[in-house]
C-alpha positions as CSV (number, residue, x, y, z in Angstrom):
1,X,146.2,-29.7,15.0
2,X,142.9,-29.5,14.1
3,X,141.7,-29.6,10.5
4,X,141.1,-25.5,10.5
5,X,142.4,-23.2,13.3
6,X,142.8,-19.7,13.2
7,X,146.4,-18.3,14.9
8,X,146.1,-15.1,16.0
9,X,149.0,-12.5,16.5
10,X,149.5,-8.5,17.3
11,X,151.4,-7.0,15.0
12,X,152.4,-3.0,14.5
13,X,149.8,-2.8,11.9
14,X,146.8,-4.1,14.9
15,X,146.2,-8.1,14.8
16,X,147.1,-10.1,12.3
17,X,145.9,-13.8,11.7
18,X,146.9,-16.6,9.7
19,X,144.1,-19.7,8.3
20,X,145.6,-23.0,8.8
21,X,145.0,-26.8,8.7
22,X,143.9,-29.1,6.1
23,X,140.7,-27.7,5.6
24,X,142.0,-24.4,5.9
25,X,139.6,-22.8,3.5
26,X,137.0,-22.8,6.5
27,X,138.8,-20.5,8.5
28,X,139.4,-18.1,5.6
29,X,135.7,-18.3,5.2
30,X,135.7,-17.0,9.0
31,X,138.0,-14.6,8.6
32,X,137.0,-12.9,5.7
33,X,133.5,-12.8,7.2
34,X,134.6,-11.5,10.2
35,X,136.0,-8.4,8.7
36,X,139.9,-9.3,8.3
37,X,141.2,-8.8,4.9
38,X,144.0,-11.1,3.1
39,X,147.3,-9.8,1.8
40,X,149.2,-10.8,-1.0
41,X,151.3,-12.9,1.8
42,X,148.7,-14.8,3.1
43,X,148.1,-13.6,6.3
44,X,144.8,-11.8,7.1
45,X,145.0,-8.4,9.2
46,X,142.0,-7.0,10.6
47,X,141.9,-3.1,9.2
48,X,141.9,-0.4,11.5
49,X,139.2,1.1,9.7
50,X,136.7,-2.0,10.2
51,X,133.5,-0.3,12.3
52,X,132.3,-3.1,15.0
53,X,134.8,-5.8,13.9
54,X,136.6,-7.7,16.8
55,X,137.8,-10.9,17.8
56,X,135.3,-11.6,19.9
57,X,133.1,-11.8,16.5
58,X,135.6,-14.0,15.6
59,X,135.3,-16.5,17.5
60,X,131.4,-17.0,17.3
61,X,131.8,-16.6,13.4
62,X,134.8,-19.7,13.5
63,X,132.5,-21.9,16.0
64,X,129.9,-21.7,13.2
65,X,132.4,-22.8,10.4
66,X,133.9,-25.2,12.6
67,X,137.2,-23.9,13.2
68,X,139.3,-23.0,16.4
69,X,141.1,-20.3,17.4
70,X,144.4,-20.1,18.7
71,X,145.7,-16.4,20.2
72,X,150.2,-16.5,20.4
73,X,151.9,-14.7,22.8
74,X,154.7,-14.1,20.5
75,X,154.4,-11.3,18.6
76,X,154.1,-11.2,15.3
77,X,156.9,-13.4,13.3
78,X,156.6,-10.8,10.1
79,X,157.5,-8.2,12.7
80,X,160.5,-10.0,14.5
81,X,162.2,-10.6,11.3
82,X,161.8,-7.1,10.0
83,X,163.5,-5.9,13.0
84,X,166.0,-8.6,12.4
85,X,166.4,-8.0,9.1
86,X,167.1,-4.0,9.5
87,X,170.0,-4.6,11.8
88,X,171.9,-7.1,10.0
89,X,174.8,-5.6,7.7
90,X,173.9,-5.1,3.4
91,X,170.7,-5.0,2.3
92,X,168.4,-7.9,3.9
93,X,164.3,-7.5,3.2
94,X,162.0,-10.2,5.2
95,X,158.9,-12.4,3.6
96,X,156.7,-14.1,5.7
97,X,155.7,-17.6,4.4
98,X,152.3,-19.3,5.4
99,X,152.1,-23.2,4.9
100,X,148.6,-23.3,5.3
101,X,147.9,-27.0,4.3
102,X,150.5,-29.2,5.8
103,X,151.5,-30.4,2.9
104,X,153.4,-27.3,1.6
105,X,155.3,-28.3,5.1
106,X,156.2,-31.2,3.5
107,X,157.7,-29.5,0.4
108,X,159.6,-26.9,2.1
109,X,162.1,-29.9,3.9
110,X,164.4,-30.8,0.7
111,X,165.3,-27.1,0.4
112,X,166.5,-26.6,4.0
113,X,170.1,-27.2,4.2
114,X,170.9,-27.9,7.6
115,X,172.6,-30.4,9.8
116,X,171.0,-30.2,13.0
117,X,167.7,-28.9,14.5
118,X,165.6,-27.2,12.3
119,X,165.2,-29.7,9.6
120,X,164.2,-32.9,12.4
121,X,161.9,-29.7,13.5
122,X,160.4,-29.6,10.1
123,X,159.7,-33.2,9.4
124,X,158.2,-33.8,12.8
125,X,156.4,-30.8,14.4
126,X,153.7,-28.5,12.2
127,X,155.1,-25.0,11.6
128,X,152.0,-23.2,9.7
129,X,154.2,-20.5,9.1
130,X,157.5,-18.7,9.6
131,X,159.7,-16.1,7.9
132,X,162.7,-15.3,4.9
133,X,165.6,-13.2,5.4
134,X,166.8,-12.7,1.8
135,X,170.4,-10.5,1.4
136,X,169.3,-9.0,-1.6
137,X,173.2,-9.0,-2.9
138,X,174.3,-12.3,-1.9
139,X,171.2,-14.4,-2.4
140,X,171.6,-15.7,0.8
141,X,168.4,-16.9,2.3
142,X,167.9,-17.7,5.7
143,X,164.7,-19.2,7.1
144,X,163.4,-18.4,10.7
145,X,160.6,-20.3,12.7
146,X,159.0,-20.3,16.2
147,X,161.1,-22.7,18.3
148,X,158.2,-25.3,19.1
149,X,157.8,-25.5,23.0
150,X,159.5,-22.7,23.3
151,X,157.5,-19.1,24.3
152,X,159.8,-16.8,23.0
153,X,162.8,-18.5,20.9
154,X,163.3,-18.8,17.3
155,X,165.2,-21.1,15.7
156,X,167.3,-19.9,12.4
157,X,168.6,-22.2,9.5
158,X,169.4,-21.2,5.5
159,X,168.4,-22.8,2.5
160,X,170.9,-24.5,0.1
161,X,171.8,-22.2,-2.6
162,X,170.8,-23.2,-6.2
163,X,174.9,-23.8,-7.0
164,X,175.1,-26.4,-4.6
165,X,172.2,-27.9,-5.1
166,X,171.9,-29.5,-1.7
167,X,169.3,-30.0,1.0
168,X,168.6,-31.5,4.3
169,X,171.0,-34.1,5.0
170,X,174.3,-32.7,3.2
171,X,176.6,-33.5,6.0
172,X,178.3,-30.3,4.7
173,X,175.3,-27.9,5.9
174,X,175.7,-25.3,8.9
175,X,174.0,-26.0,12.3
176,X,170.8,-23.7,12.8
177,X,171.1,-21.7,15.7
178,X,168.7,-20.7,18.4
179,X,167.5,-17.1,18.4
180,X,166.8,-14.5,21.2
181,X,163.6,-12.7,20.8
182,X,165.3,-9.3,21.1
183,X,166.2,-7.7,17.8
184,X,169.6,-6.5,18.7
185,X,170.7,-9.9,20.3
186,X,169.1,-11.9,18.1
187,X,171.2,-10.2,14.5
188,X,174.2,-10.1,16.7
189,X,173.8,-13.9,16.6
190,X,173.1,-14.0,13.1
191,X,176.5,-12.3,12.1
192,X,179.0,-13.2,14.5
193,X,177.7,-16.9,14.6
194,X,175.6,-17.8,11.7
195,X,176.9,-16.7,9.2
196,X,180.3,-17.2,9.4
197,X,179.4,-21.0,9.9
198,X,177.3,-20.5,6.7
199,X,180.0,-19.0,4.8
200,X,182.7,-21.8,6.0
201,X,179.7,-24.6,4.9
202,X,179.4,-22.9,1.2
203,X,183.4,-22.8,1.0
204,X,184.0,-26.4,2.1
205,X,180.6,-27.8,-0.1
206,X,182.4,-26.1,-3.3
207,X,185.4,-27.8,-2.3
208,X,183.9,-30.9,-2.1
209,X,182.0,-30.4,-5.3
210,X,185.0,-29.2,-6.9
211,X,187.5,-32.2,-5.9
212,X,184.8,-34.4,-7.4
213,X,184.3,-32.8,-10.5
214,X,188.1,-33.6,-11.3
215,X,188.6,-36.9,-10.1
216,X,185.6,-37.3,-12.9
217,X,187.8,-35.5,-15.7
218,X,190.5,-36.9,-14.8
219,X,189.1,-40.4,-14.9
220,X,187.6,-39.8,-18.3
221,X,191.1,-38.3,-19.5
222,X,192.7,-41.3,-18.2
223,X,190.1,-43.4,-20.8
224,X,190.2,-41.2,-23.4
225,X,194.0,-41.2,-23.4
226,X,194.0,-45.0,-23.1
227,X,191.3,-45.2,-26.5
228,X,193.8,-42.9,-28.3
229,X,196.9,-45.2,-27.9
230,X,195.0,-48.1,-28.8
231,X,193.2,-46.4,-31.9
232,X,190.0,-48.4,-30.9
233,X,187.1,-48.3,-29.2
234,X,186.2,-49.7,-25.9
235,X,184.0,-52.4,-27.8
236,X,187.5,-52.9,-30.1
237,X,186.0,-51.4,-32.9
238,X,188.8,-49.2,-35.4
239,X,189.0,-45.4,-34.4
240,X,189.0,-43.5,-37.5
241,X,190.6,-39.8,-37.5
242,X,187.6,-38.2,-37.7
243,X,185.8,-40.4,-34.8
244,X,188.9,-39.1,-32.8
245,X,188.1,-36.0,-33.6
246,X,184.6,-36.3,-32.5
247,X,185.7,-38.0,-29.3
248,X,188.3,-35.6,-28.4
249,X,185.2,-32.7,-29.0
250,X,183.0,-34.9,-26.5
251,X,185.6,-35.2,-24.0
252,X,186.3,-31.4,-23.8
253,X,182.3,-30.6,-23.7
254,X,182.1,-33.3,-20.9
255,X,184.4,-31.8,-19.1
């Protein structure tokens, strides 16, 4: 990729476009001097309001700052997961993300809990940007990207939720799935496939986590119980009744 592009989508609102690459700051330099106007979510939209401006301008203002520019035939990925998004049962609201330096790539793998696809996706190909489904009562937050080779497909995965505290990698994590770029097919495979598998992933990751969490008390009971009997310390030192005392205390906060 080169070291500032400019991706260009439509959206419902009239074209949208996004600043990318590690010298990124050159093609917001382009943009903002072609007449497109940055929103609080990074991506730049060109108003409909903007007398003259057009991509065509553009391009001549991004060959003078050194920048290319790159016009998708997707639509727009803040769009695609709105529609999502309304169709899906509860209350769901969609963010688009923009990971403008590839770095901020790089950050976003240890928070993706998933098993298969996306997260080899997200060590090894660049994804600039891509898009949050939040359920607003759940906390549930799924992440979707542009399938990479793909003209059409999305590829859907979830982040690990703060409680299990689990990434890429857990072998407990759901597989992502592969999404159809129509609305209606594409949250009909989000809730009769996805998230059940999500749901059975959380349930059998707290069972894990749980299991281990008593074998751990249980251990420490086990030693606790043994110091008791002996009325010493682990280093044979003489357990006095208010050091048991303290001990029993530690035991129970440990626990």
């Amino acid at each position: 990729m080169a070291d500032a592009q400019i991706f260009l989508s439509h959206s419902r609102v009239g074209i949208v476009a996004i600043a990318v690459g590690e010298r990124y700051p050159w093609a917001r330099s382009a943009l903002a001097e072609s007449g497109f106007r940055l929103g609080k979510d990074g991506v730049y939209r060109l108003p409909a309001d903007a007398s003259g401006a057009t991509t065509s301008d553009l391009v001549r203002c991004a060959v003078r700052h050194r920048v290319s520019v790159r016009t998708s035939s997707r639509r727009y990925v803040g769009d695609a997961a709105r529609d999502i998004a309304s169709l899906l049962p509860g209350r769901w609201r969609a963010r688009v993300e923009v990971y403008s330096h590839p770095v901020w790539q790089e950050d976003l793998v240890p928070w993706v809990w998933d098993s298969s696809e996306l997260g080899r996706v997200l060590q090894t190909e660049r994804i600039p940007y891509a898009a949050t489904l939040i359920d607003a009562v759940h906390g549930t937050t799924l992440l979707l990207v542009e399938r990479p080779g793909r003209q059409l497909d999305y590829r859907l995965g979830a982040f690990g939720t703060e409680r299990l505290d689990e990434g890429y990698g857990d072998p407990h994590a759901p597989r992502s799935i592969v999404l159809s770029p129509l609305p209606g097919r594409a949250a009909h495979a989000v809730v009769h496939r996805y998230l059940p598998a999500y749901e059975h992933a959380v349930h059998a990751r707290r069972t894990t986590a749980i299991t281990t969490a008593l074998q751990d008390i249980r251990a420490e009971h086990d030693a606790w119980q043994t110091m008791v009997a002996s009325g010493r310390y682990s280093d044979d030192t003489p357990l006095s009744a208010a050091a048991l005392g303290d001990a029993a205390q530690e035991f129970l906060g440990r626990s």
